[in-house]
C-alpha atoms as a printed R data frame, in Angstrom:
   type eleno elety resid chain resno       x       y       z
1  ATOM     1    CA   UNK     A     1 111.131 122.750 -51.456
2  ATOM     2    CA   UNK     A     2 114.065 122.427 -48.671
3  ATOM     3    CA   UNK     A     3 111.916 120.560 -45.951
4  ATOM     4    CA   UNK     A     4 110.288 117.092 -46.351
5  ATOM     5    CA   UNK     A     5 106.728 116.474 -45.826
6  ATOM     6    CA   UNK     A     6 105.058 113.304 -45.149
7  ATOM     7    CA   UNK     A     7 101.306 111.818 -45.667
8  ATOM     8    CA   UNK     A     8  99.597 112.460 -42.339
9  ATOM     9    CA   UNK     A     9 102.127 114.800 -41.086
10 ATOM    10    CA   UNK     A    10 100.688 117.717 -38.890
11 ATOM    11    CA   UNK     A    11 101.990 121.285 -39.677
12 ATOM    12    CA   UNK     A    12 101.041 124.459 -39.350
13 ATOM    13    CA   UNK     A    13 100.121 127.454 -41.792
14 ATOM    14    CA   UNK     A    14  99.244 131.480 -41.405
15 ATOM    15    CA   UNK     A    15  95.800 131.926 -42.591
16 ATOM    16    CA   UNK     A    16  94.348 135.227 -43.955
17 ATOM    17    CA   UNK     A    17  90.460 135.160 -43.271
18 ATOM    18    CA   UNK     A    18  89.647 135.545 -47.584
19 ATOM    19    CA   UNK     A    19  86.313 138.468 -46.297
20 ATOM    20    CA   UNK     A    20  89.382 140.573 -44.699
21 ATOM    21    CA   UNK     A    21  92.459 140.349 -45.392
22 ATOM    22    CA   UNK     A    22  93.794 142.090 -42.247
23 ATOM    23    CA   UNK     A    23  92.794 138.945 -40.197
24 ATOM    24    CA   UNK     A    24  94.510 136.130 -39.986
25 ATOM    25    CA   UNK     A    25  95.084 133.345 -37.690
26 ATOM    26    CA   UNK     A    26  97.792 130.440 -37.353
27 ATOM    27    CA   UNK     A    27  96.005 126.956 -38.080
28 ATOM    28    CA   UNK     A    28  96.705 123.201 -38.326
29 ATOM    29    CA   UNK     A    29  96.354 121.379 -41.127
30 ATOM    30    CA   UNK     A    30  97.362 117.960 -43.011
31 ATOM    31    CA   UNK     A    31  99.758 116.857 -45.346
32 ATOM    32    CA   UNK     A    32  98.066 114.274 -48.052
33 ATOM    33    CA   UNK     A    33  98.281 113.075 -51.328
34 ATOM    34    CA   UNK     A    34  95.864 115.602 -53.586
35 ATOM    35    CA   UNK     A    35  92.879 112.859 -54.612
36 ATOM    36    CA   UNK     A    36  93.449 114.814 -58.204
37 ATOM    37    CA   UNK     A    37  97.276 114.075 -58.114
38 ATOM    38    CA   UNK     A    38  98.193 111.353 -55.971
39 ATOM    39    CA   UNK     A    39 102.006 111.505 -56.603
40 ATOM    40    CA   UNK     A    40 102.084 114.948 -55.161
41 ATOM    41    CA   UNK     A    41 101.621 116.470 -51.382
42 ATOM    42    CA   UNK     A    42  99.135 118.878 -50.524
43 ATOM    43    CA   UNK     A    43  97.739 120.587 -47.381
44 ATOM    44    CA   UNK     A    44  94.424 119.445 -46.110
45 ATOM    45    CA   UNK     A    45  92.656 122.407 -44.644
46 ATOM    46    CA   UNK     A    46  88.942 123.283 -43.403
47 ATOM    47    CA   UNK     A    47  87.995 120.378 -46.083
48 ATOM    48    CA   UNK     A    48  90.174 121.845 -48.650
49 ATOM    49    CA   UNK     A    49  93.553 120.641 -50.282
50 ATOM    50    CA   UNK     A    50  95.803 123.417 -50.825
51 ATOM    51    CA   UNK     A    51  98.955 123.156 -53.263
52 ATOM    52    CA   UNK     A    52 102.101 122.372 -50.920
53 ATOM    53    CA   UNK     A    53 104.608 124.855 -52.211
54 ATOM    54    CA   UNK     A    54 107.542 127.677 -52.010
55 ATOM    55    CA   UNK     A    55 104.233 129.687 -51.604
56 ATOM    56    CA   UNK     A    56 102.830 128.757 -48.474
57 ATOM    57    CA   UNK     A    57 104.318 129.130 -45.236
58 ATOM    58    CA   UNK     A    58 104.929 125.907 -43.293
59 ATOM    59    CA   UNK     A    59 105.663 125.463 -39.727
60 ATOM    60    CA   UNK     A    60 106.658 122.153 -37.997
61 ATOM    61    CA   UNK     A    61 105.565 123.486 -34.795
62 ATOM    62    CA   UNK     A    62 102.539 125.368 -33.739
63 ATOM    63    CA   UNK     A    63 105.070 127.715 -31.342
64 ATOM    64    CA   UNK     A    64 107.419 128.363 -34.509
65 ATOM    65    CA   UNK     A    65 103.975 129.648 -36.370
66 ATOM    66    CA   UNK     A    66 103.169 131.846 -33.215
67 ATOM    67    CA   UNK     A    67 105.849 133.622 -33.508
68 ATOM    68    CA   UNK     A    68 106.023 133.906 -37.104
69 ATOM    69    CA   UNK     A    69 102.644 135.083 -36.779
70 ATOM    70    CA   UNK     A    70 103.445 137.856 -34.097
71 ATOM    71    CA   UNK     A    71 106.299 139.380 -36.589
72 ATOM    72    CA   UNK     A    72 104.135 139.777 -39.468
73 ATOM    73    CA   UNK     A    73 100.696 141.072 -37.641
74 ATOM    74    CA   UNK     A    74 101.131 142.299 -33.967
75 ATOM    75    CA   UNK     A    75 102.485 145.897 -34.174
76 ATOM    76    CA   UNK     A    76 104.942 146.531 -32.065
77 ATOM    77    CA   UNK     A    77 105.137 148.951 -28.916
78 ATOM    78    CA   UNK     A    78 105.825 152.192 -30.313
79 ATOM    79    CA   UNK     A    79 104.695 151.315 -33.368
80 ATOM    80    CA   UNK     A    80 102.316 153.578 -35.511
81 ATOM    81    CA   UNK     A    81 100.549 153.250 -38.796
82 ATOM    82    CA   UNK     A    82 100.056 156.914 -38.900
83 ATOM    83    CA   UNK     A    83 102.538 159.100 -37.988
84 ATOM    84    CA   UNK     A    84 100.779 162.573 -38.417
């Protein structure tokens, strides 16, 4: 991974509500140590660790993950998801 993390740091991750996939909402969350692999970062979420990877999306700042968030699910003006 090309950014370092550190135990306690706050950060912030895209979340897709898991019932419907085409919600989603920016949240905060924790960087620990996982309690099953103390030598290795995780993010602490709703009372969940979650694997701290290439796979997640991490922001630094909750303004960087707004925006993020508005290029990948607020359709633009003009845009139209049916075009017939």
């Amino acid at each position: 991974m090309s950014k370092e993390y550190k135990q306690g740091q706050i950060v912030y991750v895209i979340i897709r509500n898991p019932h419907s996939q085409d919600v989603a909402n920016v949240q905060e969350a924790v960087v620990m140590h996982d309690p099953d692999s103390p030598d290795t970062l995780s993010l602490f979420l709703n009372e969940t660790f979650y694997p701290l990877n290439d796979e997640v999306a991490v922001f630094l700042s909750a303004s960087e993950a707004e925006q993020a968030f508005k290029e990948a699910f607020v359709p633009r003006e003009g845009d139209s998801k049916n075009h017939g």
